[in-house]
C-alpha atoms as one frame of an Amber mdcrd trajectory, in Angstrom:
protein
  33.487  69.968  91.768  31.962  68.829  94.644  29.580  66.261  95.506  27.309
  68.850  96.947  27.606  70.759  94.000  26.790  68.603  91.678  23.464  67.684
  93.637  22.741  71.178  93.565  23.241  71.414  90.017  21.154  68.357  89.009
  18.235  69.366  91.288  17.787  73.368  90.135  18.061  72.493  86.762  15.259
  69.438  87.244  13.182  71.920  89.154  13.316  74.598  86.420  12.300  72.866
  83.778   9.477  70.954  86.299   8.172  74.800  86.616   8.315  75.826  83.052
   6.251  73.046  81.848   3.871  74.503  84.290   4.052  78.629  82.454   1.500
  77.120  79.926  -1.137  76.334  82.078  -4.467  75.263  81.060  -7.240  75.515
  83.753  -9.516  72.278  84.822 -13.045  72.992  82.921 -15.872  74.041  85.027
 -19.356  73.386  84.726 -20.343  76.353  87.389 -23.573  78.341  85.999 -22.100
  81.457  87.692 -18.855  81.571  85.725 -17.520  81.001  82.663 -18.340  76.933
  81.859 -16.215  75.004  79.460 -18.744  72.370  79.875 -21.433  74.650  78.989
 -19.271  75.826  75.630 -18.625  72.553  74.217 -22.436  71.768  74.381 -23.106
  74.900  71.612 -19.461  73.582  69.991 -21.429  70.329  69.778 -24.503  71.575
  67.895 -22.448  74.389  65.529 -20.055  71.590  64.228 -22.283  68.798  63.742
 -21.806  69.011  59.746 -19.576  71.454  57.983 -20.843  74.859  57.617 -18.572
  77.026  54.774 -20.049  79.819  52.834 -20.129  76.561  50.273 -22.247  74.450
  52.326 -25.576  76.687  51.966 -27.955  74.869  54.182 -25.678  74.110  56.861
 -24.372  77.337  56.961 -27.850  78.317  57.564 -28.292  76.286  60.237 -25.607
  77.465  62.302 -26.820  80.950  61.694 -30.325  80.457  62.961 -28.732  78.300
  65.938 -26.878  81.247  66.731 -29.732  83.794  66.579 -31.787  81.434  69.274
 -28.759  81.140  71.366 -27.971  84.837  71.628 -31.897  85.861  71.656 -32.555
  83.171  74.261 -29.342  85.066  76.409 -29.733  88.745  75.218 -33.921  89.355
  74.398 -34.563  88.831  71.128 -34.870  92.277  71.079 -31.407  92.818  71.106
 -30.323  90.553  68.361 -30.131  92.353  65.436 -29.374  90.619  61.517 -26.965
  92.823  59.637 -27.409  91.533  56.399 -25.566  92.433  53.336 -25.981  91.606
  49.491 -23.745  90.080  47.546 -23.894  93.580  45.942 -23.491  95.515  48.710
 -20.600  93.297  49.927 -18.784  93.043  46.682 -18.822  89.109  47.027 -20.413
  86.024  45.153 -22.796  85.804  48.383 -24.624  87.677  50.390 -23.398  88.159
  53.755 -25.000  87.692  57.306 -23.632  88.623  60.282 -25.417  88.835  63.879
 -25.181  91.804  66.436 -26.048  91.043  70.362 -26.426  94.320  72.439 -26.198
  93.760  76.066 -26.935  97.462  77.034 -24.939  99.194  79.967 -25.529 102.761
  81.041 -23.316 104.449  78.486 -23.570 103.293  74.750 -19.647 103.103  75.137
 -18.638  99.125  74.858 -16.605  96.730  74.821 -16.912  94.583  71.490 -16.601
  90.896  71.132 -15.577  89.283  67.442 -16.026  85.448  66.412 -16.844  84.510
  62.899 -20.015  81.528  61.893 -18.360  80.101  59.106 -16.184  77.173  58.751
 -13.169  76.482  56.476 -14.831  74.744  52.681 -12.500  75.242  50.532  -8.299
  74.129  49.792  -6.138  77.026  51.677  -2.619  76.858  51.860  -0.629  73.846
  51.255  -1.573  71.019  53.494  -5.033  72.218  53.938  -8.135  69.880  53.038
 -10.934  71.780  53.501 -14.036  70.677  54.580 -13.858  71.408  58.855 -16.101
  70.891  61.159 -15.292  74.177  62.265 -15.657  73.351  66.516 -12.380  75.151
  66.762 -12.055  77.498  64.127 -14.102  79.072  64.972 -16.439  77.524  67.470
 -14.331  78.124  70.434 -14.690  81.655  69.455 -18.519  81.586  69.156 -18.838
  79.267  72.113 -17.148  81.985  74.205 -19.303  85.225  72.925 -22.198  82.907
  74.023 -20.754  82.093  77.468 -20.497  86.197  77.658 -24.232  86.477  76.144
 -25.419  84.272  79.205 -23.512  85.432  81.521 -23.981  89.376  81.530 -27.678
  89.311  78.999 -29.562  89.507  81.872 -27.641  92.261  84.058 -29.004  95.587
  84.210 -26.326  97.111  86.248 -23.659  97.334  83.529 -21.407 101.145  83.015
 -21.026 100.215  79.963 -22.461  97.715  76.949 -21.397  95.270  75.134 -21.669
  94.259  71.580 -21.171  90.700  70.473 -20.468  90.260  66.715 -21.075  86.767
  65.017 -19.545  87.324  61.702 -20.048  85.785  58.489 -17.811  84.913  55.710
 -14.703  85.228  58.065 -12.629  82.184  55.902 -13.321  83.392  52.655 -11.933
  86.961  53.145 -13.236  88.601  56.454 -16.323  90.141  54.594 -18.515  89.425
  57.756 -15.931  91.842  59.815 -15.154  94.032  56.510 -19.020  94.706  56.172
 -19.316  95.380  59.910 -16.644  98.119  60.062 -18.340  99.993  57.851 -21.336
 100.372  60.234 -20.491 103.853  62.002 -23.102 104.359  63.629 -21.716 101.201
  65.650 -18.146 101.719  65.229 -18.105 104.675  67.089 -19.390 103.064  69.870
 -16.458 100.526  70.166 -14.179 101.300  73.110 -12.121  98.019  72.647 -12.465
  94.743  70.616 -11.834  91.357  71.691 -11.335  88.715  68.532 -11.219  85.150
  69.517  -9.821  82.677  67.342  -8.312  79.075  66.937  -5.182  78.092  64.501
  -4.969  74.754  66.169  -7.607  72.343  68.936  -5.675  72.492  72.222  -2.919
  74.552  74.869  -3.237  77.586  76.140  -5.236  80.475  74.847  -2.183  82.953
  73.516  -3.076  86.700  73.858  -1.042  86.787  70.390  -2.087  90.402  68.731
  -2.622  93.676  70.030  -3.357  97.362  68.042  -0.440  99.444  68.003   1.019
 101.567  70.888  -0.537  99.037  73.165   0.579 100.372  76.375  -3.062 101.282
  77.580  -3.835  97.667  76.195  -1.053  95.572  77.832  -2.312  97.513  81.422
  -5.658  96.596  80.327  -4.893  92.636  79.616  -3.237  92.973  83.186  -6.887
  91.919  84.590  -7.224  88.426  82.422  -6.894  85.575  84.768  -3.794  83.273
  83.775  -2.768  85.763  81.176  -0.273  84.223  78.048   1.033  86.707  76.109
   4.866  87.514  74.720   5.314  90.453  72.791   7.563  88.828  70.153   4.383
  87.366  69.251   2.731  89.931  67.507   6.063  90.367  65.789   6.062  87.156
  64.578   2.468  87.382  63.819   3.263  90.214  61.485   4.948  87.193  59.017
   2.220  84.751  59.106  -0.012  83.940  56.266  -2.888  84.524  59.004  -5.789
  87.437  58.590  -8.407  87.186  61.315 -11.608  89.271  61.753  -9.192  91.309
  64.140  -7.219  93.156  61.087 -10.435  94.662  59.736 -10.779  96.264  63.211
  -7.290  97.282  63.306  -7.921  99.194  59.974 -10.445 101.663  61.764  -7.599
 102.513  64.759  -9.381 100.158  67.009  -7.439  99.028  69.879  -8.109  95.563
  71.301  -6.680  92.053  71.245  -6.766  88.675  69.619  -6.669  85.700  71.281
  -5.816  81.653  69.843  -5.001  78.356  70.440  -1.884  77.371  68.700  -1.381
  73.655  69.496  -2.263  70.785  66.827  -2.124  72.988  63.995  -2.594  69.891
  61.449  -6.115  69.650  62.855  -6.690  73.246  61.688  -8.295  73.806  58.532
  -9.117  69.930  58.142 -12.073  67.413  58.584 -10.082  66.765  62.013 -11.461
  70.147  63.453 -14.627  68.720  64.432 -16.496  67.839  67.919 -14.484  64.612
  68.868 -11.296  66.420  68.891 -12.079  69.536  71.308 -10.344  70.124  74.599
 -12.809  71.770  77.282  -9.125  72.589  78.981  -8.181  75.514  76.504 -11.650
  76.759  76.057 -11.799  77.159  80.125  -8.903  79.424  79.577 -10.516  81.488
  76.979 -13.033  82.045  79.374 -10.248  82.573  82.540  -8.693  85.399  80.483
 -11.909  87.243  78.554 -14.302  87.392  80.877 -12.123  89.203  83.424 -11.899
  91.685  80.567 -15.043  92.023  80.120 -15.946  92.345  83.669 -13.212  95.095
  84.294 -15.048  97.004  81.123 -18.635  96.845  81.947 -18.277  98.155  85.384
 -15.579 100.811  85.250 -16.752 104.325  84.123 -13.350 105.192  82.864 -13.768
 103.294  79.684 -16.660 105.218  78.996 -14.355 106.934  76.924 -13.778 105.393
  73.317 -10.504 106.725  73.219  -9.195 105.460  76.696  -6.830 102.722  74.880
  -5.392 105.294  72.967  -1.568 104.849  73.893   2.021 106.821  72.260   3.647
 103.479  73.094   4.292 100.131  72.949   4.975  97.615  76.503   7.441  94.866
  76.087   5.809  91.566  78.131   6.117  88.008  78.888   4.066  85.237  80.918
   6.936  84.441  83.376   4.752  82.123  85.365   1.130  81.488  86.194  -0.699
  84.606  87.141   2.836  86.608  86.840   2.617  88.552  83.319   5.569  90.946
  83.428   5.304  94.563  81.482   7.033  97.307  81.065   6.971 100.109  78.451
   9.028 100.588  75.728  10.396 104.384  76.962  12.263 101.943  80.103  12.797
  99.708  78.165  15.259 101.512  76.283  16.721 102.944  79.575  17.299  99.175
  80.699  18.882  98.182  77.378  21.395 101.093  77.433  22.056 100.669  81.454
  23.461  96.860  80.956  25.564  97.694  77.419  27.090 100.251  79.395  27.676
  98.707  82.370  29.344  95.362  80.564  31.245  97.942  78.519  32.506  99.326
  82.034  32.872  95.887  83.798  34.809  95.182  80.620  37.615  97.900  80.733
  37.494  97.831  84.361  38.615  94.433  84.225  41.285  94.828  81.712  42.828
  97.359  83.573  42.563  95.358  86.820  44.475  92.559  84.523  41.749  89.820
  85.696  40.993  89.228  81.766  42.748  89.777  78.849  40.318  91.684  75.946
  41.838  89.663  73.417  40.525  86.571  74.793  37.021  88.069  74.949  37.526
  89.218  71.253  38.289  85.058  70.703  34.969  84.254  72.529  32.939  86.764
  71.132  33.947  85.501  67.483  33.601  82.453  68.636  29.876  82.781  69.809
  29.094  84.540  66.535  30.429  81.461  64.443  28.237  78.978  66.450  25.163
  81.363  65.777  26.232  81.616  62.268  26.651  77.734  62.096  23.655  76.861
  64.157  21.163  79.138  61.711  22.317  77.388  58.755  22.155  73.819  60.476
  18.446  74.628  61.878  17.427  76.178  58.210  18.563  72.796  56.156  17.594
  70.840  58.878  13.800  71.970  59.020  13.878  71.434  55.464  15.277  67.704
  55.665  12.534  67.380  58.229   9.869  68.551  55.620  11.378  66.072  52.777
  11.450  63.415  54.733   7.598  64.296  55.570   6.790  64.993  52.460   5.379
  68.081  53.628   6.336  71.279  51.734   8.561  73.584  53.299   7.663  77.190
  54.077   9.980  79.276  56.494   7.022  79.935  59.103   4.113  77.321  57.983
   5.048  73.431  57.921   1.754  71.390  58.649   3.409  68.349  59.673   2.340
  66.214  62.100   4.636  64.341  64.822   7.748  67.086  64.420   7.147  67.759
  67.888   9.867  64.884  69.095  12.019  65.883  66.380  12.597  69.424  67.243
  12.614  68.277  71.199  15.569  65.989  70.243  17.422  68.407  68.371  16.996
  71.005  71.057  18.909  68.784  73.678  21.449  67.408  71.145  22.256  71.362
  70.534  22.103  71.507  74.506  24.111  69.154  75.256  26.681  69.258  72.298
  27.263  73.172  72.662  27.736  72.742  77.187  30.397  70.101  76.119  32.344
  72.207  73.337  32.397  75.299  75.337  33.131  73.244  78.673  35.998  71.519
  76.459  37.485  75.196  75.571  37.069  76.876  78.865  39.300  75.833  81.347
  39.623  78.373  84.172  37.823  80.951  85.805  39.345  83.765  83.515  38.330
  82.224  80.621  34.823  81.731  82.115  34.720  85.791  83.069  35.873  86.502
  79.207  33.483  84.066  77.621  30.516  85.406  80.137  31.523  88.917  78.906
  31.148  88.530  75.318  28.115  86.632  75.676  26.730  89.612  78.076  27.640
  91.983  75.494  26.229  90.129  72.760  23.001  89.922  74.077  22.992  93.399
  75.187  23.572  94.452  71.594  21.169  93.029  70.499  18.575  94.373  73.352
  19.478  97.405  71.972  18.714  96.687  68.216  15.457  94.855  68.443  14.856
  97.597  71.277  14.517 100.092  68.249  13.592  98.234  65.354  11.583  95.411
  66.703  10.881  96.127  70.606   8.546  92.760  71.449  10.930  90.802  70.640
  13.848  92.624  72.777  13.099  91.222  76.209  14.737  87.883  74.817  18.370
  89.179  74.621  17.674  91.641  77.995  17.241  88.989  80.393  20.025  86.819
  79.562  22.355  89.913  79.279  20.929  91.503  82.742  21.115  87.904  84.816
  24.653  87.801  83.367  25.471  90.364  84.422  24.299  89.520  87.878  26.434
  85.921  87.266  29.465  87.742  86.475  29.353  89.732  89.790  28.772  86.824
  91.713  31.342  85.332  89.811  34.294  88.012  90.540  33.665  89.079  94.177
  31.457  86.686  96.327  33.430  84.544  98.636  30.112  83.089 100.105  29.499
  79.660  98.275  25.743  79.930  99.763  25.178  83.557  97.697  27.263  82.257
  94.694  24.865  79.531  94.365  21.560  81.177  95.155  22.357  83.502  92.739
  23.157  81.099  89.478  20.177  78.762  90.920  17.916  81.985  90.564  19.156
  83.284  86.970  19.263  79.352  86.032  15.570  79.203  87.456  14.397  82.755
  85.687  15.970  81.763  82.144  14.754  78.515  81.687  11.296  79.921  82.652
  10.725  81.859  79.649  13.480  80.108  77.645  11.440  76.769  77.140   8.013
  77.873  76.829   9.088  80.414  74.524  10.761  78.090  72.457   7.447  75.861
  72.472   5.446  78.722  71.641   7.314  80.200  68.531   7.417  76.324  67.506
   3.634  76.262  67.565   3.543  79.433  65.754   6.465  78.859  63.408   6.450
  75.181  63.255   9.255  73.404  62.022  10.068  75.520  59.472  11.118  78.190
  61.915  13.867  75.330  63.482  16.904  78.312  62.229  14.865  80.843  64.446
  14.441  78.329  67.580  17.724  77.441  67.792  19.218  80.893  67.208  17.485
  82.530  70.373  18.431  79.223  72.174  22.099  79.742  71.555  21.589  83.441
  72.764  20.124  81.941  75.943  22.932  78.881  76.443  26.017  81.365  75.711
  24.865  83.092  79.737  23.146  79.507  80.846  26.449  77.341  80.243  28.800
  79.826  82.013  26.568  79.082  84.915  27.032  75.754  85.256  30.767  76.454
  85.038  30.830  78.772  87.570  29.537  76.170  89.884  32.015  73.375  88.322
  35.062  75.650  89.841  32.968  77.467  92.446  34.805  74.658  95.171  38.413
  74.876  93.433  40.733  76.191  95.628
């Protein structure tokens, strides 16, 4: 390999990894009174989580309910606050129940509707939970944004269509703020869209992490959210959580809309540590970046006039590739796509054979090989999360370890499984036929299962059709261009594309996993280093004669 190589190696791979870091973007806050203010936010924050508030903590509770009703009357009119107040009859609870409606009316009764619940976490949830929050995250970033909406649009008159903030109550202790509200018709059938904002953790980015089924009128929809995060494995993933938000109650009525979350610092969550001191003005800016675009787009557009607009037959596969480049396509070409590259590494396969530039039986040895390591690696990341736990002293659930400081953990295991998988496979593949026969059954691999998830779990299939489309753009590089300049564009580009959903992804399903999901993490990363490692190969023996 060349020295020039070897430069060129070092410096695309440091560059694509400088850019990924960069896909999770939080903006700077902003303390402009004509746009959404983080600044602004963390002022209510301040006064809702001065003491906790849980259905428990009666006067407090109260407090931040009658702060709340100034707030939105001071934004809205009073005259468009309205107390929806339940019984603990009515509501089939212990309690009675009090949740607050802001109207912001547009020209059509059509609206958009905006979800955040009052109350704060008072009592032991799931293991490693203490109770007793502050509740400035969960959920105050959520009611600090619905206010940021209330004074931004309470005074326009000019609006196609209105909006409906909803301030629920009793969110922690089963959703019976948002259960109660759904049963309001008279309002429901108003509701064009719902936007429920959340927080499982203090800090990162804001994840777009749910949608309502057949989102493909949704996804186009989320399209207008500045800095949009979103992967569709994550409502997937969300699916096995032992999460409810506000957000399912909607979802019960056929509602289409989305949820949003931060996912970062989940330990804080839930805890005494979820209070003022421990906010980041960074991640409730990008609430605001994202929602009030999607508000904006509602209020003034006619065509959502119509309830049923969002309506869709199918779902959109998507992923945040970069900053301000969200990448969608629907699940109909999606399935065109996944059956285009099995075919065509099927045909590049028999071609080849026939051509005698690889011998089947050799990719036959790789592709057992490859499904060894994944078989190895699952186990290894399964005991390993649970060593992890023990050592902790954290109990171990699959998809829900709150442990704190298993960040550099799983960071060093994910480069010792790097590094230890380029050198085993760089130790077994020697020449440039073996590198076209290992490439191959890693292509087909992935494109197998493209197809599967493709038809059984389509969010999550985008993660084994980019590896198995760029590698098949590697291997053609790799068999007929004679131009060293091409060769290495092209594995600097797949190298570059890759790594840019391959490490925030893995950060992201770590946030929402956590450790316990280490078999999952490293699974998809083998998926990803099986086309990745070839690469680097290919530009080892690119300058062999």
């Amino acid at each position: 390999m060349s020295k020039i190589s070897k430069i060129i190696c070092v410096v695309v791979f440091s560059v694509s990894i400088l850019f990924s870091l960069f896909v999770l973007y939080t903006p700077i806050p902003s303390s402009s009174a004509s746009g959404f203010s983080a600044v602004a936010a963390a002022s209510y924050i301040k006064e809702i989580s001065l003491a906790p508030h849980s259905m428990y903590d009666e006067e407090n509770h109260e407090d931040v309910r009658l702060y709340l009703k100034d707030k939105l009357e001071s934004f809205v009119g009073s005259e468009n606050v309205v107390e929806m107040n339940y019984t603990a009859e009515e509501a089939s609870t212990d309690y009675d129940v009090k949740d607050l409606l802001g109207v912001i009316q547009g020209q059509s009764d059509s609206g958009i509707l905006l979800v955040a619940h009052y109350d704060s976490r008072g009592h032991v949830g799931r293991t490693g939970e203490l109770g007793g929050s502050y509740g400035a995250a969960d959920d105050g970033y959520g009611l600090a944004v619905l206010l940021e909406v209330a004074r931004l649009y309470g005074d326009r008159t000019d609006l196609k269509n209105s909006i409906y903030i909803l301030i629920t109550d009793a969110e922690e202790t089963g959703l019976d703020g948002a259960r109660m509200a759904a049963t309001d018709s008279a309002l429901m059938e108003k509701i064009g869209f719902v936007i429920n904002v959340e927080a499982r953790g203090v800090e990162g980015a804001a994840y777009m992490f749910e949608t309502s089924t057949n989102n493909e009128k949704v996804i186009d929809f989320y399209k207008n959210a500045n800095l949009p995060v979103s992967y569709s494995i994550a409502t997937a993933v969300y699916t096995v959580m032992p999460n409810l938000t506000d957000f399912t109650e909607f979802l019960a009525l056929d509602k289409q809309g989305v949820n949003f979350a931060v996912l970062d610092s989940l330990y804080y969550y839930h805890t005494p540590r979820d209070n003022y001191t421990n906010i980041n003005q960074s991640s409730i800016q990008h609430y605001g970046e994202q929602i009030v675009p999607l508000v904006d787009e509602f209020v003034n557009n006619t065509v959502y006039s119509d309830t049923s607009y969002f309506v869709g037959d199918q779902n959109q596969v998507f992923f945040t590739l970069v900053p301000n480049v969200f990448v969608a396509y629907r699940d109909g070409l999606a399935v065109i796509l996944h059956l285009v590259t099995i075919l065509l590494i099927l045909g590049l396969f028999v071609f080849l054979s026939f051509q005698k530039m690889i011998k089947p039986l050799a990719v036959v040895k790789y592709l057992g090989a490859i499904l060894a390591t994944i078989t190895v690696v699952a186990i290894a990341g399964l005991y390993i999360s649970k060593l992890i736990a023990w050592l902790g002293k954290t109990p171990w659930k699959l998809v829900y370890v709150r442990m704190e400081g298993s960040e550099l953990p799983t960071l060093g295991l994910i480069v010792l499984l790097t590094v230890g998988l380029g050198y085993l496979f760089r130790h077994f593949i020697k020449n440039k036929n073996e590198v076209t026969s290992f490439l191959i059954a890693g292509i087909f691999l992935n494109s197998v299962f493209a197809n599967v998830t493709g038809i059984v779990l389509s969010g999550a299939s985008f993660l084994f059709f980019l590896p198995s489309l760029f590698g098949i753009i590697v291997l053609l590089i790799h068999l007929y261009s004679s131009n060293k300049i091409v060769s290495h564009l092209g594995y600097s580009i797949t190298q570059l594309i890759l790594l840019l959903v391959l490490v925030p992804l893995l950060y992201s399903l770590f946030l929402a996993l956590t450790v316990g999901g280490l078999l999952a993490l490293f699974v998809i990363l083998v998926f990803y280093l099986i086309i990745l490692i070839p690469v680097f190969l290919n530009q080892f023996y690119l300058d062999k004669a």
